[in-house]
C-alpha positions as CSV (number, residue, x, y, z in Angstrom):
1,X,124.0,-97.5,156.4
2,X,127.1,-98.2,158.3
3,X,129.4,-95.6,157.4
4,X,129.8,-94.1,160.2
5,X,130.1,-97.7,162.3
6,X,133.1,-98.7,160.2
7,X,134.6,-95.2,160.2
8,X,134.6,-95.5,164.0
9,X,135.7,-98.9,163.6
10,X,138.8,-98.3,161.6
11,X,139.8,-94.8,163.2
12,X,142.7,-95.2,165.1
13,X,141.7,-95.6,168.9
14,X,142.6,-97.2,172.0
15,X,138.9,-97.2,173.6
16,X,137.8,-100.0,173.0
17,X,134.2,-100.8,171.1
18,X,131.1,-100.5,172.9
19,X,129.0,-104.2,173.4
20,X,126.9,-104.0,170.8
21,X,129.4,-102.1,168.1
22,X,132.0,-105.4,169.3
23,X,129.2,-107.7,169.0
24,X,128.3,-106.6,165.4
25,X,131.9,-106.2,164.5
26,X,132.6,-110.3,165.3
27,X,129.5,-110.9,163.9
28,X,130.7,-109.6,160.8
29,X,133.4,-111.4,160.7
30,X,132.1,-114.6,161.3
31,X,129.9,-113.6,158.2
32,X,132.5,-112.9,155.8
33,X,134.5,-116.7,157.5
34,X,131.2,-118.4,156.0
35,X,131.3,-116.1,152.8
36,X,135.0,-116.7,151.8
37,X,134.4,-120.0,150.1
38,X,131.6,-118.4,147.6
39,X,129.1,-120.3,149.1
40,X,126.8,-118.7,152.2
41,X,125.2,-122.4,153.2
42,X,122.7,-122.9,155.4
43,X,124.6,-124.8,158.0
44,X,126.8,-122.0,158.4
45,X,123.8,-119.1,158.4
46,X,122.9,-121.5,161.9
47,X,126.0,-121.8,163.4
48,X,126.4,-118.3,162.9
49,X,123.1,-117.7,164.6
50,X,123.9,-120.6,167.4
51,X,127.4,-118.5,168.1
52,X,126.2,-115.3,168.7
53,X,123.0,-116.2,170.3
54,X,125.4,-118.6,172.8
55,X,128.0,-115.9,172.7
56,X,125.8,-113.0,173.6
57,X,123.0,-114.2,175.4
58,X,120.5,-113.5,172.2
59,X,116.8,-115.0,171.7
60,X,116.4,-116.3,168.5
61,X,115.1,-112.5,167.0
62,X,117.8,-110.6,168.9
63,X,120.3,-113.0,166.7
64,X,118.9,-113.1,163.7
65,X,118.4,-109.4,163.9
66,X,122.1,-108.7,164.7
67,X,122.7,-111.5,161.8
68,X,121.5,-109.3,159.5
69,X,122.7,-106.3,160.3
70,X,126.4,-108.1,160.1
71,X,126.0,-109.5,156.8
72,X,125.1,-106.0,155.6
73,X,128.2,-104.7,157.2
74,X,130.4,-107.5,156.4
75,X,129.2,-106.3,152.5
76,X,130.2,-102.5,153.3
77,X,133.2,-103.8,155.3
78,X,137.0,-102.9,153.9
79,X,139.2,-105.4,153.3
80,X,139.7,-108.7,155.8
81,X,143.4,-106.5,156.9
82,X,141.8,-103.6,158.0
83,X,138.9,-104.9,159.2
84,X,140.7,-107.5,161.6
85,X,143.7,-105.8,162.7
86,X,140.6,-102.7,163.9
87,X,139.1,-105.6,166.1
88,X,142.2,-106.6,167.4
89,X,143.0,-103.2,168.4
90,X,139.9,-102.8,170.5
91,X,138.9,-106.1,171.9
92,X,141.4,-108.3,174.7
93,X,143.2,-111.0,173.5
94,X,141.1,-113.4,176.0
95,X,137.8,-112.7,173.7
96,X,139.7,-112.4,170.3
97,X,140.8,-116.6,171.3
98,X,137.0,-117.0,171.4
99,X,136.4,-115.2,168.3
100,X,138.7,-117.5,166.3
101,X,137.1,-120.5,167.9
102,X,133.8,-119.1,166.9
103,X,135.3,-118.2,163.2
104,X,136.3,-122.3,163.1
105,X,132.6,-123.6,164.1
106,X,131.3,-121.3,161.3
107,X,134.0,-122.5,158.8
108,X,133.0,-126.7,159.3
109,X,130.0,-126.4,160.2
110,X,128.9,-127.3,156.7
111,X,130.9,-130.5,157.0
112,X,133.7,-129.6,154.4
113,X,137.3,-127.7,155.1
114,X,137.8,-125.6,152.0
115,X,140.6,-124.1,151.3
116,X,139.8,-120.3,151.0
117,X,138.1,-120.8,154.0
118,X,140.7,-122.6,155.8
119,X,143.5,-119.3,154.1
120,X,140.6,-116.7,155.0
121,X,140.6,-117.8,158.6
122,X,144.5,-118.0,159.2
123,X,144.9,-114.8,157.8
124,X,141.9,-113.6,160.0
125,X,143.6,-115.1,163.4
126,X,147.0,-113.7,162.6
127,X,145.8,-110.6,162.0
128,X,143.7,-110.9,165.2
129,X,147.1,-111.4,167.0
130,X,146.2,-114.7,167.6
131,X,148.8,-117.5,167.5
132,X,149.3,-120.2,165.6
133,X,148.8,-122.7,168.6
134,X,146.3,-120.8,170.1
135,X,144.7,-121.1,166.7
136,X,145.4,-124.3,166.5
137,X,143.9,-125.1,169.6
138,X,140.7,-123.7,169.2
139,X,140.4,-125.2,165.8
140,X,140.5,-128.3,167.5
141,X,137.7,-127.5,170.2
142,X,135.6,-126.5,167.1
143,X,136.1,-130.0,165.3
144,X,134.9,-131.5,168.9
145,X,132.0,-129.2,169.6
C-alpha cells in the first residue's frame, strides 16, 4: 500500500517531503515511539491523535484518518535507522525539535517510562540530528504538558 511512499521516503533527495507525505512520515514515527514497548495502550493511541490533530490543524476524522494510515506505514516501515535519518534529511531542524517533543508526550503519556521506549526514542532523536540537550529539553516540556 505504501510502497511507493517509503521508496520516495528513503530515496536519497534533498527536496524536502510534501505536507501531507511529512505529516504521515512523523506520524509514523510517533506510532512506532508508542509501539516499541510491546504494548499499543490506549493513552498513547490519544495522545497520538491529540499531537497530530494540535500539530496539524486536524478534526477529530482528519486525525484519526491520518492515524491509521501511519500505523499501517509504521508496519511496512524499514528499520527505526533508515526511517529516521530519511526524515531528518527532509524536514528542518526547527520541526524535527517538535517531533521529538511530540515522540516524548506519546512515550509517557501512559504514565510509565519504559525502557525500550525510553532507548527507542534516544536512538530516534540522534538519528533525527537532534541533541542531547535539545532532547533533553523537550523531554522536560513533555513531562510538564
Amino acid at each position: 500500500m505504501f510502497g511507493d511512499f517509503l521508496r520516495r521516503l528513503t530515496a536519497p533527495s534533498s527536496e524536502p517531503l510534501p505536507d501531507a507525505d511529512a505529516r504521515l512520515a512523523l506520524t509514523a514515527l510517533l506510532v512506532r515511539i508508542a509501539r516499541s514497548d510491546g504494548e499499543y495502550a490506549s493513552a498513547e493511541v490519544a495522545q497520538i491523535r491529540t499531537v497530530v490533530a494540535g500539530r496539524y490543524g486536524l478534526g477529530t476524522a482528519e486525525a484519526e484518518a491520518l492515524l491509521r494510515d501511519a500505523e499501517t506505514l509504521e508496519s511496512e516501515a524499514p528499520d527505526t535507522v533508515r526511517f529516521t535519518r530519511a526524515i531528518k534529511d527532509v524536514v528542518p531542524y526547527e520541526e524535527r525539535l517538535g517531533v521529538v517533543e511530540a515522540l516524548w508526550t506519546v512515550a509517557l503519556a501512559d504514565g510509565a517510562r519504559d525502557d525500550a521506549e525510553d532507548a527507542i526514542l534516544r536512538l530516534s532523536a540522534k538519528l533525527l540530528g537532534v541533541n542531547d540537550r535539545d532532547s533533553a529539553l523537550a523531554r522536560q516540556r513533555a513531562q510538564r504538558a
